[in-house]
PDB file as gemmi writes it, atoms N, CA and C in Angstrom:
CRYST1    1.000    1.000    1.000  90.00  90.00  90.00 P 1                      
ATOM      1  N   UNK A   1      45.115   6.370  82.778  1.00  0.00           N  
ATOM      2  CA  UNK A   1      44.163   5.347  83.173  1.00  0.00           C  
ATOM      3  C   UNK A   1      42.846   5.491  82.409  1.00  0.00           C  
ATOM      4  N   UNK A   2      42.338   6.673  82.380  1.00  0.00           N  
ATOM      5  CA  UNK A   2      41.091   6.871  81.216  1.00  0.00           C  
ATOM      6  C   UNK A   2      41.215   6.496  79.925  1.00  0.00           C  
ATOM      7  N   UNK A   3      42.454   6.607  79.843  1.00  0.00           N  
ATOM      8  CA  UNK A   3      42.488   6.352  78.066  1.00  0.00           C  
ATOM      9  C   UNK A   3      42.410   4.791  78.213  1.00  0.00           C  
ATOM     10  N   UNK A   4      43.119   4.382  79.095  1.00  0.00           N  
ATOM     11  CA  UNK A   4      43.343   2.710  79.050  1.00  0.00           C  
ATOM     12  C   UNK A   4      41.599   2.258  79.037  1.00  0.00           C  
ATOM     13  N   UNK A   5      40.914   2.876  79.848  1.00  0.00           N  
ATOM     14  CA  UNK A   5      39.140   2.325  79.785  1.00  0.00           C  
ATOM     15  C   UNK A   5      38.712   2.514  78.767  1.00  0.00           C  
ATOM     16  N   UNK A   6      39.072   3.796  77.786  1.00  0.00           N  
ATOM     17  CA  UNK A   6      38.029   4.492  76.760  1.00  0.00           C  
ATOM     18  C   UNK A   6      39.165   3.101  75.478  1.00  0.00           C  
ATOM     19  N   UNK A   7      40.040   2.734  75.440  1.00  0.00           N  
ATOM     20  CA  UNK A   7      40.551   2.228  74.268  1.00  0.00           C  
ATOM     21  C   UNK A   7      40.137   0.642  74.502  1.00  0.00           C  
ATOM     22  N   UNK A   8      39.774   0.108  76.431  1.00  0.00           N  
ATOM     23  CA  UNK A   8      38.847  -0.875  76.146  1.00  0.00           C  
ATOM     24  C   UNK A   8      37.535  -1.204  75.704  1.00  0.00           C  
ATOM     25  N   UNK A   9      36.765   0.093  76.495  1.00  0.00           N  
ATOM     26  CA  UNK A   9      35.431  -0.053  75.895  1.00  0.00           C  
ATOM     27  C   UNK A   9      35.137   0.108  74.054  1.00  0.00           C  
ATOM     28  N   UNK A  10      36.093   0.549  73.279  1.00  0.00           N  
ATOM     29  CA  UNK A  10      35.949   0.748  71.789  1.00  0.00           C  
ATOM     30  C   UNK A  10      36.638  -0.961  71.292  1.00  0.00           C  
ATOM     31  N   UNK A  11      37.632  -1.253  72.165  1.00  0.00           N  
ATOM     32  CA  UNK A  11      37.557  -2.644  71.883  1.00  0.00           C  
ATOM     33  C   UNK A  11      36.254  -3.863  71.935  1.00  0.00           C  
ATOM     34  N   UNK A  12      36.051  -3.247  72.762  1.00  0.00           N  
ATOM     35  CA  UNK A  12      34.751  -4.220  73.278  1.00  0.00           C  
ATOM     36  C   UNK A  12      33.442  -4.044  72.384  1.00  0.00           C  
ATOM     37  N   UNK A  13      33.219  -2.683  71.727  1.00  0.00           N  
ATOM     38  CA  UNK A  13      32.227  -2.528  70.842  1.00  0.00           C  
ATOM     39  C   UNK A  13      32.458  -3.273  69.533  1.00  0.00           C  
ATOM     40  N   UNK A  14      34.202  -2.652  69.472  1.00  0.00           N  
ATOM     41  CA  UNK A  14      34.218  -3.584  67.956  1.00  0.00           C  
ATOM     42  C   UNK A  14      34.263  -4.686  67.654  1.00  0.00           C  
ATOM     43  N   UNK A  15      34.465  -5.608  68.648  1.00  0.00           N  
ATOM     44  CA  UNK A  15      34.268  -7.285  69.072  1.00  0.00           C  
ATOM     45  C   UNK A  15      32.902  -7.391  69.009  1.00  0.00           C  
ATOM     46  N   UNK A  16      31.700  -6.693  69.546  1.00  0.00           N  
ATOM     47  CA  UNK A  16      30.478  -6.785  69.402  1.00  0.00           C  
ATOM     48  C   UNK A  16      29.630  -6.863  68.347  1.00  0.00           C  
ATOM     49  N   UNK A  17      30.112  -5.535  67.622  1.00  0.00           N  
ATOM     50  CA  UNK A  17      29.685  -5.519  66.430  1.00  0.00           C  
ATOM     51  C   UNK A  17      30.177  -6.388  65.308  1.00  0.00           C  
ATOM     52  N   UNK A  18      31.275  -7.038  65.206  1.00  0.00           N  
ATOM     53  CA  UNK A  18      31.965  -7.855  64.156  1.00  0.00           C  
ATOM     54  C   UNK A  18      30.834  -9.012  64.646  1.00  0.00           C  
ATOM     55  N   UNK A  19      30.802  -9.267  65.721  1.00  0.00           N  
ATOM     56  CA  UNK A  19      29.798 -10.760  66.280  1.00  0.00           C  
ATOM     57  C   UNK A  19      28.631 -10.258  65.918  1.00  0.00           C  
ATOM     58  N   UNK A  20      27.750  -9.418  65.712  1.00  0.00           N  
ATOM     59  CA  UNK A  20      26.508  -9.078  65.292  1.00  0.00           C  
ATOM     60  C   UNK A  20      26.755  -9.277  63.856  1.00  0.00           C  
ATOM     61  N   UNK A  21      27.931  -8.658  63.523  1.00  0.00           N  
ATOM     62  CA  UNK A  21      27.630  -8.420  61.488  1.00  0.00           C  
ATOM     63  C   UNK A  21      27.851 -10.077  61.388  1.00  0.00           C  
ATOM     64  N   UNK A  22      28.294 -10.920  61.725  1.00  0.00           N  
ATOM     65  CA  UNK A  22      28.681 -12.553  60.816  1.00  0.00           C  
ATOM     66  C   UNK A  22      28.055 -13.478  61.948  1.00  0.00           C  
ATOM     67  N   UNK A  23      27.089 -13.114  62.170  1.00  0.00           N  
ATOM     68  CA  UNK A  23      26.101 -13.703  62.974  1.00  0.00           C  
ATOM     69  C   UNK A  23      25.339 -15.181  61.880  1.00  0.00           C  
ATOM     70  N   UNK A  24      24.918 -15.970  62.127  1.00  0.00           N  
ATOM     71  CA  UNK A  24      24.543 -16.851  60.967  1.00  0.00           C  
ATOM     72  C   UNK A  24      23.518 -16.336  60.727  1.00  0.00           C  
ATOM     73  N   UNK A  25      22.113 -15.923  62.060  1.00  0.00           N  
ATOM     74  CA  UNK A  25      20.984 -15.747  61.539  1.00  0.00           C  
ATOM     75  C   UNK A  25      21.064 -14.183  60.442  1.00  0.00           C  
ATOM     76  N   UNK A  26      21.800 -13.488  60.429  1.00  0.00           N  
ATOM     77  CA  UNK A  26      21.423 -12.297  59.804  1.00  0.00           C  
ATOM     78  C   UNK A  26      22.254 -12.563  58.672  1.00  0.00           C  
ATOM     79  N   UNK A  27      23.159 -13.284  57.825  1.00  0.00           N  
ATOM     80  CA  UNK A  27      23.755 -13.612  57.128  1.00  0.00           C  
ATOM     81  C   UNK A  27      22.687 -13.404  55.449  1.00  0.00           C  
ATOM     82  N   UNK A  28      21.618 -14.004  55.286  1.00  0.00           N  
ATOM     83  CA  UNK A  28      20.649 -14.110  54.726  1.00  0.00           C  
ATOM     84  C   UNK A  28      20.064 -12.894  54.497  1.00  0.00           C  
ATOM     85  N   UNK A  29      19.640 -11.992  55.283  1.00  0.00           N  
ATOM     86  CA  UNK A  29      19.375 -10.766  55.532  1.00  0.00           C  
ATOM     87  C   UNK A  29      20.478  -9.650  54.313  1.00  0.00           C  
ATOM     88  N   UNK A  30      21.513  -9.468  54.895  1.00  0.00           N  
ATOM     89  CA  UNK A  30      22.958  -9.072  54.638  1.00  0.00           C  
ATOM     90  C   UNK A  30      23.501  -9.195  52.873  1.00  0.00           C  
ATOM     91  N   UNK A  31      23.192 -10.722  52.942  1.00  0.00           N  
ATOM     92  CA  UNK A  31      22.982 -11.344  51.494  1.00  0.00           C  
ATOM     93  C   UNK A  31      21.993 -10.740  50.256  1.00  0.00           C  
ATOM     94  N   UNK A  32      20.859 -10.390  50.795  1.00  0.00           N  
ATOM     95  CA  UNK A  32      19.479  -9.457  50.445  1.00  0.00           C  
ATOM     96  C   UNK A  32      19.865  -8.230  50.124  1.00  0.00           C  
ATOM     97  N   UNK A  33      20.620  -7.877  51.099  1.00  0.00           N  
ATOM     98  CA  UNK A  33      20.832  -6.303  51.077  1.00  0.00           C  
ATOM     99  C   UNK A  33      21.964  -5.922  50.307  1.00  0.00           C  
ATOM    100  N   UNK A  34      22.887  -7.140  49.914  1.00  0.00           N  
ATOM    101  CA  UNK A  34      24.093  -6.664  48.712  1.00  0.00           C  
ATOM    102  C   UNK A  34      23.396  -6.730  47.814  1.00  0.00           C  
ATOM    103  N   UNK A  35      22.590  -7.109  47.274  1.00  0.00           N  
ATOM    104  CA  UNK A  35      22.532  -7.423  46.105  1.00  0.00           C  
ATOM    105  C   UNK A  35      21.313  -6.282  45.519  1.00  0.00           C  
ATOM    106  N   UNK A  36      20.976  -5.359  46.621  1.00  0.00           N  
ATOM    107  CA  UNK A  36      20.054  -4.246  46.275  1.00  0.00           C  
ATOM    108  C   UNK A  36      20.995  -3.255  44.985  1.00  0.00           C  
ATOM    109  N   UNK A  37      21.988  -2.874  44.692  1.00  0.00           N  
ATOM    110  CA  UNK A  37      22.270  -2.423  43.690  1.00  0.00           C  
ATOM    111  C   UNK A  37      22.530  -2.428  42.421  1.00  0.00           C  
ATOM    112  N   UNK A  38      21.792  -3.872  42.605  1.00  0.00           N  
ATOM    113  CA  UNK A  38      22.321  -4.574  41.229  1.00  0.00           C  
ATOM    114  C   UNK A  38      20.776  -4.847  40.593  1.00  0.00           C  
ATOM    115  N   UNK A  39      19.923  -4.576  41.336  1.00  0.00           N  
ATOM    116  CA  UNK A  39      18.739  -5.038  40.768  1.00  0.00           C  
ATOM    117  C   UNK A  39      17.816  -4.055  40.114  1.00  0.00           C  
ATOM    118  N   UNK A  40      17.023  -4.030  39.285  1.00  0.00           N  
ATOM    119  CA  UNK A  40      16.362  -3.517  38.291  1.00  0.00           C  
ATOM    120  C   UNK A  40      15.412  -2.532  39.171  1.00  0.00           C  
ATOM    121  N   UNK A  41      15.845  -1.007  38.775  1.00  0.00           N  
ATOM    122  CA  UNK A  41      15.184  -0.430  39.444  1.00  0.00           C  
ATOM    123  C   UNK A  41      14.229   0.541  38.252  1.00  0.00           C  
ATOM    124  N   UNK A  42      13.833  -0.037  37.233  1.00  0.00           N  
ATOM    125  CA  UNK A  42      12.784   0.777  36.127  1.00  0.00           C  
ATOM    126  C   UNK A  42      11.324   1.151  36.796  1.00  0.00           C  
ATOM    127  N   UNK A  43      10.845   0.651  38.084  1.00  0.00           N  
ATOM    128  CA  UNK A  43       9.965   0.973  37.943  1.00  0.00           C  
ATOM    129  C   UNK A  43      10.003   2.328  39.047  1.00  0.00           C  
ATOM    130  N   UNK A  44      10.986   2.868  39.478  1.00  0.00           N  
ATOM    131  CA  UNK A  44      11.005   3.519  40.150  1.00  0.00           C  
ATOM    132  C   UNK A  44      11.374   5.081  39.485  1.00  0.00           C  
ATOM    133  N   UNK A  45      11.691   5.111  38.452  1.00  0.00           N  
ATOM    134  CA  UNK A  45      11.942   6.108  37.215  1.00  0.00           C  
ATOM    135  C   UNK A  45      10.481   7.055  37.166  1.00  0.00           C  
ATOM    136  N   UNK A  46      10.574   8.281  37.052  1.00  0.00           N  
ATOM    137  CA  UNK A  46       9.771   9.279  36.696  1.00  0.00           C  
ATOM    138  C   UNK A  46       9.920   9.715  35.391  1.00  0.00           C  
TER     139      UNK A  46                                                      
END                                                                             
């Protein structure tokens, strides 16, 4: 019976979190943040 709660509640997080990550408003955000490795980082060089 515990396991049956502990394998719902990890269901229930990962339903949560998938709805947080493809959320529309943070989409934009997300979008910003891929593209951090691709961008010119010379001025940060010593």
């Amino acid at each position: 019976m515990a396991g049956t709660i502990y394998l719902l509640i990890l269901v229930a997080a990962f339903i949560g979190i998938v709805i947080w990550v493809f959320a529309r408003k943070r989409k934009a955000r997300f979008e910003a943040e891929s593209r951090i490795p691709f961008e010119d980082d010379s001025t940060n060089r010593s």
